[in-house]
N, C-alpha and C positions, 0 to 999 in steps of 0.2 A: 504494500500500500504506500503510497505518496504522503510524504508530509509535507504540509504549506506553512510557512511561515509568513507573519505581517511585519515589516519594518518600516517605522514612518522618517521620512525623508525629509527634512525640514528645509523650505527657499529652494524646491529642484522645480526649473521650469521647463526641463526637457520631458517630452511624451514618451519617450523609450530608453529606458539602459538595462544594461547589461551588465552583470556583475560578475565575475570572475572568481571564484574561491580557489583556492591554492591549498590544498589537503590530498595526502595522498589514501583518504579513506571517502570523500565526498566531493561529488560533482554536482558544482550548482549551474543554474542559470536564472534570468530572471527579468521578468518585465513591468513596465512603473506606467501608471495611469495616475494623473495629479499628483499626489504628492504621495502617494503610498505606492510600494515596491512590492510582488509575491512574489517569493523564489522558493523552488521548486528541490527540494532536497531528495534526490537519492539515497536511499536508504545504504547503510553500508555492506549490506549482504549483497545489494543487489546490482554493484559494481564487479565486472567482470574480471576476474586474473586470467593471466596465463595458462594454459593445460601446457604441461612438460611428459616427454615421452618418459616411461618409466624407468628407462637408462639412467636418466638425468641426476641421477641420487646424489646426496654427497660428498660420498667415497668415489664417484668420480669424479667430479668437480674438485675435487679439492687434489686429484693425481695419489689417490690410495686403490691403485687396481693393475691388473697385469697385462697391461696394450698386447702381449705375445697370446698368451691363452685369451681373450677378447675378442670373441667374433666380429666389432663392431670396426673393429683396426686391423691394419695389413703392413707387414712389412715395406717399405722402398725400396723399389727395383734400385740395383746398383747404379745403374743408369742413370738415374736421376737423383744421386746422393753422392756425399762427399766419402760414403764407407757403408758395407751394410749392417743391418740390427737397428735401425733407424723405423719406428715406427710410426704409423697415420690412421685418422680416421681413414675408411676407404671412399666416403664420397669427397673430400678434403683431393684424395689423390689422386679423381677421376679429373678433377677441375683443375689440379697443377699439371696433370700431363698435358690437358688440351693448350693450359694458358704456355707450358715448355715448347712446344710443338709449334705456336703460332711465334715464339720469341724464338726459335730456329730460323724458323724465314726469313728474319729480320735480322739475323746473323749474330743473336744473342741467345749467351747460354745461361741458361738458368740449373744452379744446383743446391738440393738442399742441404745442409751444415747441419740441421739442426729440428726436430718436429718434435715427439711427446719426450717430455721428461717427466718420470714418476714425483711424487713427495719428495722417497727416500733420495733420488738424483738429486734434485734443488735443494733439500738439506745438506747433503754434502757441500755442494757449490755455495750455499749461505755460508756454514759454520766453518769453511777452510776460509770467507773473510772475517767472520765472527771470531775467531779464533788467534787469525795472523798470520795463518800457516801457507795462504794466500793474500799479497800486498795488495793493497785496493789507494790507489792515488797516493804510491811510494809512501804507504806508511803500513805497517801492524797495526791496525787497528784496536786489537786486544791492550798494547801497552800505549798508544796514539792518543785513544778516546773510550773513556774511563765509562760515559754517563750512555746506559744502553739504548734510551732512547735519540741521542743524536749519533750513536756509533752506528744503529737500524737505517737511520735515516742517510746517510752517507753509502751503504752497501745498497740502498734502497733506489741508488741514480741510478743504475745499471742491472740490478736481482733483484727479482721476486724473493719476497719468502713464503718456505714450502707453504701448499697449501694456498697459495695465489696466483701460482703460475698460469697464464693461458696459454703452455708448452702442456699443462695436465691434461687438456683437451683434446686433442687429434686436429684442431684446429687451426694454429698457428705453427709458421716455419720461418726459419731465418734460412737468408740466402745467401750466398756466394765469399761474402766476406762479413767479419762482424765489427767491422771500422766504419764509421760515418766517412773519416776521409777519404774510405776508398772509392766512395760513389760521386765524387768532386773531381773526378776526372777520366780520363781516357776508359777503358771498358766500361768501367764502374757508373761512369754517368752515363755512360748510353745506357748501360742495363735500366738505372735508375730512371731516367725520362722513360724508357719506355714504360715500364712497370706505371709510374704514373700514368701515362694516358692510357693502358691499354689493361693494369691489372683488374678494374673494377668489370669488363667486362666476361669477367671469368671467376666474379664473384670475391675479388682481394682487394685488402686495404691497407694501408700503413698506418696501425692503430696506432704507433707511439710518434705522431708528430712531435715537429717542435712545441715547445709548449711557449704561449703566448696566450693574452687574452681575448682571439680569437675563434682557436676552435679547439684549446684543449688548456688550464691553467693550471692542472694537477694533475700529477703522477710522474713514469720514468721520464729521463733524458728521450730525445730526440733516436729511430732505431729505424735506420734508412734501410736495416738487412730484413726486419722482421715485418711479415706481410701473413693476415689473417680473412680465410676462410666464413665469410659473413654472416652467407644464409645460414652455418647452423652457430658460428659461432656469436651471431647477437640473442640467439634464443640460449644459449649454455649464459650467459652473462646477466640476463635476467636469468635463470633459474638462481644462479651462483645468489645475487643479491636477496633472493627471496629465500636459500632455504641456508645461505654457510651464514654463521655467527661467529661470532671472535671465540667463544668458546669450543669452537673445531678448530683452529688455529692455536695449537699445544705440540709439544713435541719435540721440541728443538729449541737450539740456544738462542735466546733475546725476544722470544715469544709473546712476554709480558708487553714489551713495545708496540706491540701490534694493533691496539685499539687507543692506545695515547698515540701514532702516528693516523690514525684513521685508515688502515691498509684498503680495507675492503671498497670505503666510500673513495676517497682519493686515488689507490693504485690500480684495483681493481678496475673499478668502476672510472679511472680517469685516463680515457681515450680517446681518440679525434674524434670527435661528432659528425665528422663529415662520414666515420664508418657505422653510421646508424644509432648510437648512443644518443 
């Protein structure tokens, strides 16, 4: 059933507005005859979510599942990889061989470096900088920067931590090199131009723009190599926000950081808008 609400408007001499409510549990709208306003409340049941395929859980969202034994993934032909044991979603793969094939013609090669990394993979990768035991901008971090949430935050230009990665997905691939310099010139920027004008039509985007107040103000640095699979990966990214909480995000070193950095709202959640966000 509809609920009506009356709000009186005091000195409105316009015959129609429209009011806009900003909740993400209710959608208003509303129309004014003299000085009184009715707006029209949706009830909050009876706003629509998402339907998520049953896959969608959040042991796989969060990269706690076994891409090998997972029907849903398929190995990378060597052909199109930097080495093989490189896993993908398979419709992910169907639409990089077509977008590799059409970048043949054009006399650019595309190879992928890099597609699913489990948890356990990105936990390592975290806590070898958490640690020291890998340098992160010439310094050990461990003896560097004492206070865990800005030591997260510094590891956090470049890595996900586990449990955020959208490498967890079948969705995302880095390519060819994993230097922003290298797409600034000779091969690298033809690969790159082209990939811009032509990867959207094979369903890719370069979620981690620059970040500017444009079209992206939060999250990683700028990641000219890593290019995301849309159609399924903008439905994993609402599912992600709707069902991972910060208390799935345990596990591993500097963990507590992770809801004083805002990971999920900010890293997660903080992508080029022009890739559907």
């Amino acid at each position: 059933m509809k609920i009506l609400k009356m709000i009186e408007i005091k000195g409105l001499a316009a015959l129609f507005v429209t009011v806009i409510a900003c909740s993400s549990h209710t959608a208003e709208t509303s129309v004014a005859t003299s000085d009184k306003v009715v707006i029209e409340v949706a009830p909050e049941d009876s706003v629509p979510k998402p339907e998520f395929p049953a896959w969608m859980t959040v042991e796989f969202l969060t990269g706690k599942i076994n891409y090998a034994k997972d029907t849903l993934f398929t190995e990378v032909p060597v052909q199109y990889a930097s080495a093989r044991g490189k896993f993908i979603l398979k419709e992910t793969l169907t639409a990089f061989i077509k977008m590799e094939e059409a970048a043949k013609k054009d006399g650019i090669k595309l190879t992928i470096l890099s597609s699913c990394r489990n948890f356990d993979y990105q936990k390592n990768i975290w806590e070898a900088k958490w640690t020291g035991k890998r340098i992160v901008e010439g310094k050990n971090l461990s003896t560097a920067v004492k206070d865990p949430v800005e030591r997260a935050r510094i590891i956090l230009r470049f890595s996900s931590m586990p449990g955020t990665s959208r490498h967890h997905w079948g969705t995302d691939i880095d390519m060819n090199s994993l230097l922003n310099s290298y797409f600034e010139k000779g091969e690298g920027l033809k690969m790159y131009e082209w990939l811009t004008k032509n990867a959207a039509t094979y369903g890719f985007c370069q979620v981690y723009s620059p970040i500017d107040s444009i079209s992206r103000s939060t999250g990683y640095q700028e990641e000219k190599w890593h290019w995301s699979y849309m159609p399924i990966s903008e439905l994993l990214l609402q599912a992600y926000t709707e069902k991972v909480g910060y208390e799935q995000l345990t596990g591993f070193a500097g963990c507590e950081a992770a809801e004083s950095l805002g990971v999920i709202e900010k890293y997660v959640g903080g992508i080029n808008d022009k890739c559907g966000n």
